[in-house]
C-alpha positions in Angstrom: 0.0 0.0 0.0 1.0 3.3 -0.5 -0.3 5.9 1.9 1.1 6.3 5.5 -0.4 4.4 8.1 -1.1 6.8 11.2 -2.3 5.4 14.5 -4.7 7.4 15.7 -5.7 5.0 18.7 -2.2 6.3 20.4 -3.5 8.6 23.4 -4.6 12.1 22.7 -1.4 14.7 22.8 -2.1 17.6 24.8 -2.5 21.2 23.1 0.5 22.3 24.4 2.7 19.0 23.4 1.7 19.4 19.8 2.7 23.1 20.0 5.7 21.8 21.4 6.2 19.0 18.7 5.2 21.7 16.2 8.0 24.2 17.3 10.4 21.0 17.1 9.5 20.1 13.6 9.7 24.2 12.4 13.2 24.8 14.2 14.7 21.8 11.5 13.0 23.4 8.9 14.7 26.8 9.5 17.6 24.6 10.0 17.7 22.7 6.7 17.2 26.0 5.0 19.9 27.8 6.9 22.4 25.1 5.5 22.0 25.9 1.8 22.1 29.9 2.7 25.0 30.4 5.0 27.6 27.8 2.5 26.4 29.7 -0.3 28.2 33.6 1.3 30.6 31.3 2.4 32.1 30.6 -0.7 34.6 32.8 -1.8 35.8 32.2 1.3 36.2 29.1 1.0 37.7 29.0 -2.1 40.5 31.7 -1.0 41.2 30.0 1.7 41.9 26.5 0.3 43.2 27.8 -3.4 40.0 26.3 -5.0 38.0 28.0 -8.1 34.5 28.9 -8.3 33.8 25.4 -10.1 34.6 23.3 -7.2 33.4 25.2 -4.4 30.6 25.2 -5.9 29.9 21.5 -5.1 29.8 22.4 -1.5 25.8 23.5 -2.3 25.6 20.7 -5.4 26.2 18.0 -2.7 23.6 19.0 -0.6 21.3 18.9 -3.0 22.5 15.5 -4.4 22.3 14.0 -0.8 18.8 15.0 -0.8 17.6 14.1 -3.8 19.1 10.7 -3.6 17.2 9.9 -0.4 14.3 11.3 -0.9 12.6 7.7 -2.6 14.4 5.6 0.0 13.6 7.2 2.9 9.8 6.3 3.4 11.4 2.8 3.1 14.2 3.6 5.8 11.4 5.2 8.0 8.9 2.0 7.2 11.5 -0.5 8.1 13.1 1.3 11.5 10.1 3.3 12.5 9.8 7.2 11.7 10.7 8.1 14.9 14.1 6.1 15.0 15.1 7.8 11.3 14.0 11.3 12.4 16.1 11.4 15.9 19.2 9.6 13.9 19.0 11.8 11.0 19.6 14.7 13.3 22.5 13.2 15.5 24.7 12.6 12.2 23.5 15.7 11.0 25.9 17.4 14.1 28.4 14.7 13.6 28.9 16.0 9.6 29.4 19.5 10.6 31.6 19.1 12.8 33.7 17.1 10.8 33.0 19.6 7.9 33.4 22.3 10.2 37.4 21.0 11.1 38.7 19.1 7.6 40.9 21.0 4.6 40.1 18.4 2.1 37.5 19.8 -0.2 36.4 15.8 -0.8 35.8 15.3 2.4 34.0 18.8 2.9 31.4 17.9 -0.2 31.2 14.6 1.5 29.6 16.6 4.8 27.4 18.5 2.7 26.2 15.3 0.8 25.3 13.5 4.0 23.4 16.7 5.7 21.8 16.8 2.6 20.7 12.7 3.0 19.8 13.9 6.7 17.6 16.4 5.4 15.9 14.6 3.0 14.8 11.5 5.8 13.4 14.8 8.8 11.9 17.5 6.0 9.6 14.2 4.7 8.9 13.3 8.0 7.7 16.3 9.5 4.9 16.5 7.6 3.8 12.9 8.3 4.0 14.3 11.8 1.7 17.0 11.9 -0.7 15.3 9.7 -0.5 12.4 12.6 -0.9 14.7 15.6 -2.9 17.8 14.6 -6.9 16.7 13.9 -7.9 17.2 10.1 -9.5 20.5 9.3 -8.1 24.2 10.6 -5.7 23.1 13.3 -4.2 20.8 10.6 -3.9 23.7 7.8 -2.5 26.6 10.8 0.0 24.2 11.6 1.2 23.1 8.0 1.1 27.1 7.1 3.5 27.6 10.3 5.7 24.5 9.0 6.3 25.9 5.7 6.6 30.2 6.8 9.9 28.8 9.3 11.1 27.0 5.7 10.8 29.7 3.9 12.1 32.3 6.0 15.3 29.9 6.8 16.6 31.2 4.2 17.3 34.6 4.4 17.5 34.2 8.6 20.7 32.1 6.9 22.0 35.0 4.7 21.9 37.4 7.4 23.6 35.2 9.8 26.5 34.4 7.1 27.8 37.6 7.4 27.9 37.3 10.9 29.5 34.0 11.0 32.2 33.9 8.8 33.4 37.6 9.9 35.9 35.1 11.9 36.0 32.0 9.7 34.2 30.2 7.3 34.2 27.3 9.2 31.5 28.2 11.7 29.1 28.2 8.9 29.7 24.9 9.1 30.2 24.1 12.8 27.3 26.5 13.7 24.5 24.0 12.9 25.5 21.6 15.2 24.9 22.3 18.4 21.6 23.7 16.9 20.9 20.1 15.4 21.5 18.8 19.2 19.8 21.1 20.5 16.9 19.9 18.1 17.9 16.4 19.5 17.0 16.7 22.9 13.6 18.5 22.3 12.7 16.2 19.6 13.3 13.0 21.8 10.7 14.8 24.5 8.1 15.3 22.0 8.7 12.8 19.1 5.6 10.3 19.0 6.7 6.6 18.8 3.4 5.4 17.5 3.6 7.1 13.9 4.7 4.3 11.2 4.7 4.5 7.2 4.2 2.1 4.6 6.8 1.7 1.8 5.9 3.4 -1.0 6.4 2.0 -4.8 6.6 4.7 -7.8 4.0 3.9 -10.2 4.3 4.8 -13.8 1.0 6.1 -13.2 2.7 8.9 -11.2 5.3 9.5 -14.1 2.6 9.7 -16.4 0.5 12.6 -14.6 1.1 15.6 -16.4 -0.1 18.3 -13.9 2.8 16.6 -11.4 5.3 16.6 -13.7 5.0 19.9 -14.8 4.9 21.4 -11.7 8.2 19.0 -10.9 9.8 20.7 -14.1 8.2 24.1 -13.0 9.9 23.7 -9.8 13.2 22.2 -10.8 13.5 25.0 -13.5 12.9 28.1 -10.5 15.2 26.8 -8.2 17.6 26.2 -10.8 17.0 29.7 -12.5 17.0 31.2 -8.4 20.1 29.7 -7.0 22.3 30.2 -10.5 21.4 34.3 -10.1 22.5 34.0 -6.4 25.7 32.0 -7.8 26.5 34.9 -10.6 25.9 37.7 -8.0 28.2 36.1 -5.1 30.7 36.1 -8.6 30.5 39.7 -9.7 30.6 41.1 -6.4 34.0 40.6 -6.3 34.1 43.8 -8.5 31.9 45.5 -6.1 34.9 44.8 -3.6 31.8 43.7 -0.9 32.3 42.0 2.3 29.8 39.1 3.7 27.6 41.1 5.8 27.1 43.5 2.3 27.1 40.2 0.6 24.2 39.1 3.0 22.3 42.2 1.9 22.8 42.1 -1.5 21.5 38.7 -2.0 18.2 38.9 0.7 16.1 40.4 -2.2 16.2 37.5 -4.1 14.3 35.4 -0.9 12.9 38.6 1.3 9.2 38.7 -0.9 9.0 34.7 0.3 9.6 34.8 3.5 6.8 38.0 3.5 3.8 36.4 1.8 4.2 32.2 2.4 2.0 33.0 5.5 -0.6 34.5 3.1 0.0 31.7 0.0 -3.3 29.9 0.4 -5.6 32.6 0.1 -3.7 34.2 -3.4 -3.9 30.4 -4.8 -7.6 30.5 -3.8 -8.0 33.5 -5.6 -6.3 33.4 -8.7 -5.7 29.7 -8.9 -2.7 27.7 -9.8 -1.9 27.8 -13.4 -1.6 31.3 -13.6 0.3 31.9 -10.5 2.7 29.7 -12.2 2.8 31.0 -15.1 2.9 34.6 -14.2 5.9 33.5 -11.7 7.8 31.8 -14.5 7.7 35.0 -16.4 9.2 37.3 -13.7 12.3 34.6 -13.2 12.4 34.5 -17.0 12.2 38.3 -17.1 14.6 39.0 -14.1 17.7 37.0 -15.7 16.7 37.6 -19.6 16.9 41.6 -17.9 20.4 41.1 -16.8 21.6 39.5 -20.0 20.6 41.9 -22.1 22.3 44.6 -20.2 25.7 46.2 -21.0 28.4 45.3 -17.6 27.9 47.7 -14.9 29.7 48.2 -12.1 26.1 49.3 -10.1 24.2 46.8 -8.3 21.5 49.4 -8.6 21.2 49.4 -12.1 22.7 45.3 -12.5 21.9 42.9 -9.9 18.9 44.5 -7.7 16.6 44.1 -10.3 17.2 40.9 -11.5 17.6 39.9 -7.8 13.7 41.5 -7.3 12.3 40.3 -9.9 13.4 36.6 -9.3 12.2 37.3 -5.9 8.5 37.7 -7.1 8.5 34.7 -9.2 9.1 32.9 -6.1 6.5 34.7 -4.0 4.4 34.2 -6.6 5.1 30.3 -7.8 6.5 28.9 -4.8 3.1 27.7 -2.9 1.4 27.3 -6.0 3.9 24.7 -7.8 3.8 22.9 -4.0 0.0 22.8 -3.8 -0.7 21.8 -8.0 1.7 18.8 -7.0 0.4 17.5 -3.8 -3.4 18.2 -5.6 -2.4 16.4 -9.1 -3.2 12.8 -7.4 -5.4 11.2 -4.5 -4.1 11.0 -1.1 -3.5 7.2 -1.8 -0.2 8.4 -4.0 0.8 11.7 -2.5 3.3 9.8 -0.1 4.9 8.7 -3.3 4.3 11.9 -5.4 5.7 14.4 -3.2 9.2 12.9 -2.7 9.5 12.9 -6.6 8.3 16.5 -7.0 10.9 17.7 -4.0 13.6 15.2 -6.0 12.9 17.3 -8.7 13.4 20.7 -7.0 16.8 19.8 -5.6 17.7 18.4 -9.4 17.4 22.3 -10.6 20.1 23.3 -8.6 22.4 19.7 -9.0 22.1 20.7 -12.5 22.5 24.4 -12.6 25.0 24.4 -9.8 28.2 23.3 -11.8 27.1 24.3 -15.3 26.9 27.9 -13.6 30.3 27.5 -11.7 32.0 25.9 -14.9 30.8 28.8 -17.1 32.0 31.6 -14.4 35.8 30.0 -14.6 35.5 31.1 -18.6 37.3 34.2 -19.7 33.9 35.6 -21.3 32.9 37.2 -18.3 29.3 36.1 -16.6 27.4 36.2 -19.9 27.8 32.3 -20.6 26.2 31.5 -17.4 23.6 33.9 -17.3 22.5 32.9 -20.4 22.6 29.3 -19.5 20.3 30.7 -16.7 17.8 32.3 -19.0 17.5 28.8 -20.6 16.0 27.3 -17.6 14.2 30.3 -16.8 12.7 29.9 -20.7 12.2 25.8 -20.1 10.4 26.7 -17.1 8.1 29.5 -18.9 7.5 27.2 -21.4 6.1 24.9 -19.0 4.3 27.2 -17.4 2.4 28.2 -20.3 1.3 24.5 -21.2 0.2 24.5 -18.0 -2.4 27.4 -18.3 -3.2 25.8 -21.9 -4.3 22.3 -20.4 -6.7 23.9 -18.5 -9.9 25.3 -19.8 -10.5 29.1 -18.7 -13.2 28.1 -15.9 -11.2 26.1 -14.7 -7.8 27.9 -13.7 -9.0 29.9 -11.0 -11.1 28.5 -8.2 -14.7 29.4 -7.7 
């Protein structure tokens, strides 16, 4: 069978153990997303420090999302077969354990290899935090308050991590990877207080019926092609900035507009779907990446982030305050809730592919002598993929139908 078996007959949690749980469950969200922010400012520093090009450093955020990606379709298996529980706690002890030793190694292998495990780790807790709030909080309001709170701490993680980068590596770049740590123990403790034991899933198969659903795997392509298009801007800013002569802390800054309009509006997502529906908050997202880096290419080099950057940086920004719920909500509402245990974990594969992908073929095209052109433009493909995608979208479904009545 395919959906998660829940046992409700385990004794009623108390209100304030399921805020507790829920506070649990948020605080590795903001976690998981404060990993991919805090590496990415780290960079340069990274790279200057150990005599390493843009290229390989680069594979210090590739690995995270190749760690998570890869585990995504094992893990309901690894959580069927040892209990959810069991993986969730474990997950989070070797998450500490990997940055530490990330935190204290000079070998760039064994650096990716950190990253590529955390990213495993997150890929077995993100999955399983929502099987726990669906398990403890009662269908109906409760359920959707405390989803909504789940996903606001994810999307905010992100830019709490960019303005903690420039705080952190202002000594060294290795507390961005020691600092999530003692955070994940922290996590630890709390989580084996108010971790239910009673939760179990079933192992889930991928049916081609699920490969075959076309409003899933275009919103999997819409989504792969956003984070791609999102994280290779961030990847060509952190790059040119090395002609605005910044620091982290202005790095921090420059980059926040890219994931600031996110972090504002997820809390008010599910009442802008409602209104305009799916399809064309898709579609009109797409456009705005599309625009944002197709913007910057056309421009002649400046030296003004004003003029450069910002606006590409803004307008990428948007897409994702527009898109970001609706490609999540047009995936889990593509099949029954029979095959959303096994849907979801392929959409979310497909997110993290965007950046595996985009990742190197940015940081290869940055080495180049032709300036940041190649990549950009390589980033205006998968912003165009994505558009194109988009707009089948909005074409398969008949005007009544894309926005809700």
């Amino acid at each position: 069978m395919s959906e998660p078996l829940v046992d409700r007959t385990a004794p009623a949690r108390t209100e304030r153990g399921r805020s507790l749980l829920l506070v649990v469950l948020s605080g590795n969200m903001v976690l998981d997303a404060i990993e991919v922010s805090v590496v990415l400012v780290a960079l340069p520093l990274i790279g200057a420090d150990l005599g390493l090009t843009l290229w390989s450093v680069q594979w210090l955020m590739s690995g995270f999302a190749l760690g998570f990606a890869a585990m995504l379709m094992s893990g309901p298996v690894i959580s069927a077969r040892w209990g959810l529980r069991r993986v969730y706690l474990a997950a989070m002890l070797v998450f500490a354990a990997a940055s530490v030793i990330g935190g204290l190694s000079d070998s760039l292998a064994l650096l990716i290899a950190s990253r590529v495990v955390k990213g495993a780790c997150a890929a077995l807790t993100a999955p399983a935090g929502l099987t726990l709030i669906t398990a403890t909080f009662p269908d109906g309001p409760r359920q959707r308050r405390a989803l909504s709170v789940y996903s606001l701490f994810g999307a905010a993680g992100f830019t709490v991590g960019l303005l903690l980068a420039g705080v952190l590596v202002a000594d060294s770049w290795r507390w961005t990877f020691l600092f999530p740590a003692p955070v994940a123990l922290v996590l630890l403790v709390c989580g084996l207080r108010v971790i239910p034991d009673s939760v179990r899933q079933a192992p889930r198969r991928l049916t081609a019926a699920i490969l075959r659903n076309g409003p899933l795997m275009r919103a999997t392509l819409g989504a792969a092609t956003l984070n791609g298009t999102f994280i290779g801007l961030l990847l060509i800013t952190l790059w040119t900035s090395g002609a605005f002569g910044w620091r982290p802390w202005q790095i921090s800054l420059a980059l926040l507009p890219a994931c600031l309009p996110l972090a504002l509006s997820v809390g008010f997502a599910g009442r802008v779907v409602e209104r305009f529906g799916t399809p064309r908050l898709i579609a009109t997202g797409a456009l705005s990446a599309f625009a944002g880096v197709t913007f910057l290419l056309l421009r002649p080099e400046t030296t003004s982030y004003a003029t450069g950057p910002l606006p590409a940086l803004l307008l990428v920004g948007i897409a994702l305050q527009l898109a970001f719920a609706a490609l999540n909500m047009q995936a889990a509402q593509s099949v029954g809730p029979a095959l959303r245990g096994t849907a979801m974990p392929v959409y979310q594969a497909g997110v993290q592919i965007g950046s595996v992908v985009m990742l190197p073929v940015v940081g290869a095209l940055l080495t180049a002598p032709d300036g940041y052109r190649p990549a950009l433009l390589a980033v205006s493909l998968a912003g165009a993929l994505g558009l194109g995608a988009a707009v089948g979208g909005l074409r398969a479904y008949p005007p009544e139908e894309r926005t809700p009545r």
